[in-house]
Steps between C-alpha positions, in 0.01 A plus 500: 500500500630837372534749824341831516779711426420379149155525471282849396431705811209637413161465720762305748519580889788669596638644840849711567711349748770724522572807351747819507162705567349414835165619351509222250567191740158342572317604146286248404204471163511352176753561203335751252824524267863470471769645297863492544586733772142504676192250665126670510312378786171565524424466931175566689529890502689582188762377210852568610788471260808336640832518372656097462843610581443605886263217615515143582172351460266201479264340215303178594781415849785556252726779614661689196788774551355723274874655373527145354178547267626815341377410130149532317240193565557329186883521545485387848216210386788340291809563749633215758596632819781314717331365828588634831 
C-alpha cells in the first residue's frame, strides 16, 4: 500500500504538529488545495493558508515534515521519499 505522502491531499484531514509560528501548532480542517510552497485548510471558523516549509504536520496518523514536500502535487505524487 502506497503511503500518504504520495497520495492527493485534497478533501484529506490534516492537523499541524509543530511549527515555527506558535499560532499555527494545533490547526486542524480539511485540505482545500496545495501548491508548492503552501497547504489551504479550510477549519471550523475560516480557511487559513499555511506555508509547508515551517510546519510539521499530520494526514490520516502519518506525520509529514512539510520542508520535505516542497514540490507541486503531481511532482510529489510520483517522488519516493527515503523512510525515517
Amino acid at each position: 500500500m502506497s503511503s500518504v505522502i504520495n497520495m492527493p491531499w485534497l478533501s484529506r484531514e490534516i492537523v499541524v504538529l509543530e511549527s515555527t509560528d506558535p499560532t499555527l501548532v494545533g490547526i486542524s480542517g480539511t485540505v482545500l488545495n496545495e501548491t508548492r510552497r503552501t497547504i489551504r485548510v479550510q477549519t471550523n471558523s475560516r480557511v487559513v493558508t499555511i506555508a509547508k516549509d515551517t510546519i510539521l504536520f499530520s494526514i490520516e496518523g502519518e506525520e509529514i515534515r512539510g520542508s520535505t514536500v516542497g514540490q507541486r502535487p503531481a511532482e510529489r505524487i510520483g517522488k519516493r521519499y527515503r523512510r525515517d
